[in-house]
N, C-alpha and C positions, 0 to 999 in steps of 0.2 A: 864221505859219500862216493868217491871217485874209486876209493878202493873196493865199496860195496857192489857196484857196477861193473867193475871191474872183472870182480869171481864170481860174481852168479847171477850179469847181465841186467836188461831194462827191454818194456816193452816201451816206444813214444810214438806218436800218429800210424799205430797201426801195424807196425814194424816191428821186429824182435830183434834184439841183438843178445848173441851168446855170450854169455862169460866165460871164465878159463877153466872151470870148476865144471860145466855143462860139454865143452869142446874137448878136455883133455880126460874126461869121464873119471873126472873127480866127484865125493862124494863129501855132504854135509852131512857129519856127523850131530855134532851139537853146537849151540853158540861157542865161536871160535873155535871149532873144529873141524878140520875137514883133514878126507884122506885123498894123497893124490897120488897114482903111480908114480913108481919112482925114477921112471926115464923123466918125466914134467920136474922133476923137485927142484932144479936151479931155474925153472924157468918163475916156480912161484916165489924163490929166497930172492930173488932178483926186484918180483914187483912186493914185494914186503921192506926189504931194505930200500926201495925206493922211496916207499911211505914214511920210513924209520919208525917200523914194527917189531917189536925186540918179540921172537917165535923159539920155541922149541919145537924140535920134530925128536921123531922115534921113527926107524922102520921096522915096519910090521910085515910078514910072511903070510902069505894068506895062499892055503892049498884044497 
């Protein structure tokens, strides 16, 4: 749950808090997908290794 919170936030008493996914104009692909620019990407191997998320990534070009 902490992780889900994490990347793509919680609304509670009225208040919004961002995720990482929302702030670093990352996008939800599909369950378990998301695409994040690639200056962000150690910031998200970082909170996945923290969880011990075993992830593949790819980087994608996009013009």
């Amino acid at each position: 749950m902490l992780l889900y919170k994490n990347l793509y936030g919680y609304n509670t008493k009225g208040k919004h808090y961002t995720g990482l996914i929302e702030k670093y104009n990352g996008i939800k692909i599909n369950k378990g997908t998301v695409l994040v620019p690639l200056e962000y990407k150690n910031l998200f191997l970082s909170l996945f290794k923290r969880y011990n998320i075993t992830i593949k990534t790819r980087n994608i070009i996009e013009y």
